[in-house]
N, C-alpha and C positions, 0 to 999 in steps of 0.2 A: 883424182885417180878413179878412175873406171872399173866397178865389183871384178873379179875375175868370176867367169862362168864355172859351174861346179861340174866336178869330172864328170862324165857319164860313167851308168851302174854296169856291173858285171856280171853274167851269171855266172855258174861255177863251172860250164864250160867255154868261156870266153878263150881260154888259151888254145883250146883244142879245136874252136870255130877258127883262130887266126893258123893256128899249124896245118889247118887244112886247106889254106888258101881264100877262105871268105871272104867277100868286099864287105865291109862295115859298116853300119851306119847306126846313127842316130835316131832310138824312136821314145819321142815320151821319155827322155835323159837316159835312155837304156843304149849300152855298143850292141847291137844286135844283127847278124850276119842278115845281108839282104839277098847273098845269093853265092852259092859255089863255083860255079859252071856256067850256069846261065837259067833265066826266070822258066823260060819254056820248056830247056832240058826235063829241070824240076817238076814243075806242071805235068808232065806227059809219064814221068817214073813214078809220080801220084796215083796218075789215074790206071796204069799200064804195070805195076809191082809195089812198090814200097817206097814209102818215101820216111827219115825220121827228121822230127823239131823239137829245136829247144823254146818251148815257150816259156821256162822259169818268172817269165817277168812279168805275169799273169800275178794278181794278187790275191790270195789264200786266208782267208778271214773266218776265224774260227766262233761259232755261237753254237752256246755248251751249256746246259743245265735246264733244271723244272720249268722256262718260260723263253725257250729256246723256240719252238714251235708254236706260241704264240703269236711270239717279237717275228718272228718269217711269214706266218701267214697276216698278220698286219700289215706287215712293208712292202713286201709282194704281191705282183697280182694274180698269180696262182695259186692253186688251193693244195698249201703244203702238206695239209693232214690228207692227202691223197698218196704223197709220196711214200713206196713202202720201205722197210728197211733195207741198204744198198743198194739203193737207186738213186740218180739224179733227175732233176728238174729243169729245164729252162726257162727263165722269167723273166722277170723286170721289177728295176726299185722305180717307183714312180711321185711323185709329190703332191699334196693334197690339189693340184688344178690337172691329176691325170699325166703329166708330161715325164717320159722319161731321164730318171738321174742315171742310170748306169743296166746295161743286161747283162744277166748272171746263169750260171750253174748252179744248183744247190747240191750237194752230198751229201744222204743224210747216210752218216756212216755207223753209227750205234743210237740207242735208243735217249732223246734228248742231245746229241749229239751233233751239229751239221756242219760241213768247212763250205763256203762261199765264195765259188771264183770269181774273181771283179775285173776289169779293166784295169790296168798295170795302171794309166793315169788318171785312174778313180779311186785308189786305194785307200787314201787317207779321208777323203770325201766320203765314201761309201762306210766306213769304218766309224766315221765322226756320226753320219746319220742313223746307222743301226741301232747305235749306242745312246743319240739321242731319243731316238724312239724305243726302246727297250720296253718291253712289258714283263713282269714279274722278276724275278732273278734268275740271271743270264749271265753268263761269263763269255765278253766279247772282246775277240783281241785279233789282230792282225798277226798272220802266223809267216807270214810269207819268206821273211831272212833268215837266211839256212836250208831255204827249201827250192826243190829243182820240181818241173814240169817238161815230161817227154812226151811228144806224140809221137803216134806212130800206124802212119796213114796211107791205105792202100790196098788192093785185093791177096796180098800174101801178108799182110800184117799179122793176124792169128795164126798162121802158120808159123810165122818167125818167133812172134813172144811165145808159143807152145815151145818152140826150140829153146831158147835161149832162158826161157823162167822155168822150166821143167813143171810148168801148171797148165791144166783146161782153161785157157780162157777162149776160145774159139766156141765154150758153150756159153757165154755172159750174151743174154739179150742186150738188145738196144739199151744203152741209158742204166744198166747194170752195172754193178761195178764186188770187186770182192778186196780182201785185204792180200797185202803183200808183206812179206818178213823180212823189212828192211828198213829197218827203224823205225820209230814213233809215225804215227800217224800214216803210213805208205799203202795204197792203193793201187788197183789198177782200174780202171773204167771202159763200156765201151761206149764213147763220146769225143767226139773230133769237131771240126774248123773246116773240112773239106769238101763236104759230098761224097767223101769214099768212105767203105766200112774203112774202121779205126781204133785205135785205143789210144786211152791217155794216161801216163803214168805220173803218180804222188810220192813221191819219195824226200828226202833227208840228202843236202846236198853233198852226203859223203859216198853216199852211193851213185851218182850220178853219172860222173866217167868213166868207173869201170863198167856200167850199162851198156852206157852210149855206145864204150869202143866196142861193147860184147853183138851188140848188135849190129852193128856197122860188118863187124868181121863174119857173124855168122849168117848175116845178110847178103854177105855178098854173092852168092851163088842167085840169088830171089831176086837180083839185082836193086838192092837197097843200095839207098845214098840220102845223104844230109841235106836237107832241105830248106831255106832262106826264107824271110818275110814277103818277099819281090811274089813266087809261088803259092805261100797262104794268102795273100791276097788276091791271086789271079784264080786260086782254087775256088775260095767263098764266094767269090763274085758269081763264078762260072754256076755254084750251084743254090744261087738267089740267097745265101746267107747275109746280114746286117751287120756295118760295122761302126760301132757307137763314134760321135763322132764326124760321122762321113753322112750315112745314113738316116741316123736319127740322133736328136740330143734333148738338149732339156726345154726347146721349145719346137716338141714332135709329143704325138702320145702315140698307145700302140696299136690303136686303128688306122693310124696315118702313116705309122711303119707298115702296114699290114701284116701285123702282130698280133691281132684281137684273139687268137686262136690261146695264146697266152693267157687270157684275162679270164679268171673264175668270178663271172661277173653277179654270182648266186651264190657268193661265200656272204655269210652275215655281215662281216664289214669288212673293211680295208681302207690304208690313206689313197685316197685320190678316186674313190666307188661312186660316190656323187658325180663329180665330174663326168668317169668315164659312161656310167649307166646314161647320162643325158648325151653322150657323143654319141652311143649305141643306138637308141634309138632314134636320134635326128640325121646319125650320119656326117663324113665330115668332107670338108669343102675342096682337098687335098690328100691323095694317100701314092704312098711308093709303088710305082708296078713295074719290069723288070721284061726288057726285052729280050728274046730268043734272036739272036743273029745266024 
């Protein structure tokens, strides 16, 4: 007898992605809506008003305590003691030959404090490695079940969450982010997937649906609509963002992604700094570059 394959995962608005009509699909064992309407409709209500995603399936990995900011600026090649309180980072885990494991978000939300968004099929990978590398004491733990991830991307986006969250966030610089009063650990960010201004919200998957529908409904005038992977995909591409995987993997480093800009190549140490410092200055034989059609 032949294993049966195991279900694919749900997020907590799976029912409300199929009540809307979404084609489904399979990504990384997740049912995840590839499209409403169609990929281009999406695409163009991106760039053109508002588009919202459920990215719940993103993975959320929590590093907490006195060697939380150590164990980050080791494993990363960013220099996280740069990062200030509610703000995020964009980086990279890398492995002592330089070569990227996984590209991440960092949030450093309180002080000693960070959640770390991963690749939905690096989560347990990326989890396993933190944890192996750990420097002092850190409480590391994968927070991700129970919890929802909304974007919400497009030139009326800060308009709409001003509406609908009764909060300023249309004043959060880039890469800023503030708290949200909706359960344990909920945020809102301004960082996206698209090339368009955006936000991304952290919340407790009990709040989740009445968001989505809150947005949905008071978007509709801004002309928001739900947004499918088929469109994050055609959006990132369009504006030269990397997708782990496709892009780069764990036999790429991030000068060959052309990522170097990433690399705090003057932090006293890091895994994979030898490596990278002798790629820096010899240069490398191959790197990603990105045509303008």
């Amino acid at each position: 007898m032949s294993a049966t394959a195991a279900a694919p995962r749900k997020t907590a608005l799976h029912a409300e992605h199929v009540r809307r009509g979404a084609k489904i699909t399979d990504f990384h064992g997740w049912a995840m809506p590839l499209y409403y309407t169609s990929i281009l409709d999406e695409h163009q209500a991106v760039r053109q008003a508002v588009g919202l995603f459920d990215i719940s399936h993103m993975g959320q990995v929590l590093v907490r305590g006195p060697g939380a900011l150590e164990t980050l600026n080791e494993l990363l090649v960013s220099d996280i003691s740069q990062v200030g309180l509610r703000r995020a980072c964009y980086s990279m885990l890398v492995n002592a030959q330089g070569k990227i494991l996984d590209d991440v978000i960092v949030y450093a939300l309180e002080p000693e404090e960070y959640v770390v968004i991963v690749n939905c099929a690096n989560r347990d990978k990326d989890t396993q490695w933190l944890r192996q590398h750990a420097r002092g004491t850190v409480e590391i733990r994968d927070i991700s079940d129970g919890r929802s991830i909304l974007a919400i991307q497009g030139q009326a986006s800060a308009r709409l969450l001003e509406q609908v969250l009764k909060a300023p966030v249309g004043g959060l610089g880039r890469f800023e982010l503030a708290p949200l009063r909706l359960g344990a650990r909920a945020w809102v960010a301004r960082t996206g997937y698209t090339g368009s201004d955006g936000f991304e919200l952290f919340l407790e998957d009990a709040h989740a649906l009445r968001l989505w529908q809150s947005l949905l409904e008071q978007g509709a005038a801004l002309g928001a609509c739900p947004i499918g992977l088929g469109a994050r995909d055609t959006l990132r591409l369009e504006a030269g963002l990397r997708l782990y995987g496709v892009d780069m993997d764990e036999t790429t480093s991030p000068y060959e992604a052309d990522l170097g800009w990433t690399v705090a190549i003057n932090k006293p140490s890091f895994l994979g700094k030898a490596a990278l410092t002798q790629e820096k200055h010899q240069g490398v034989a191959r790197k990603l570059v990105g045509f303008q059609l």
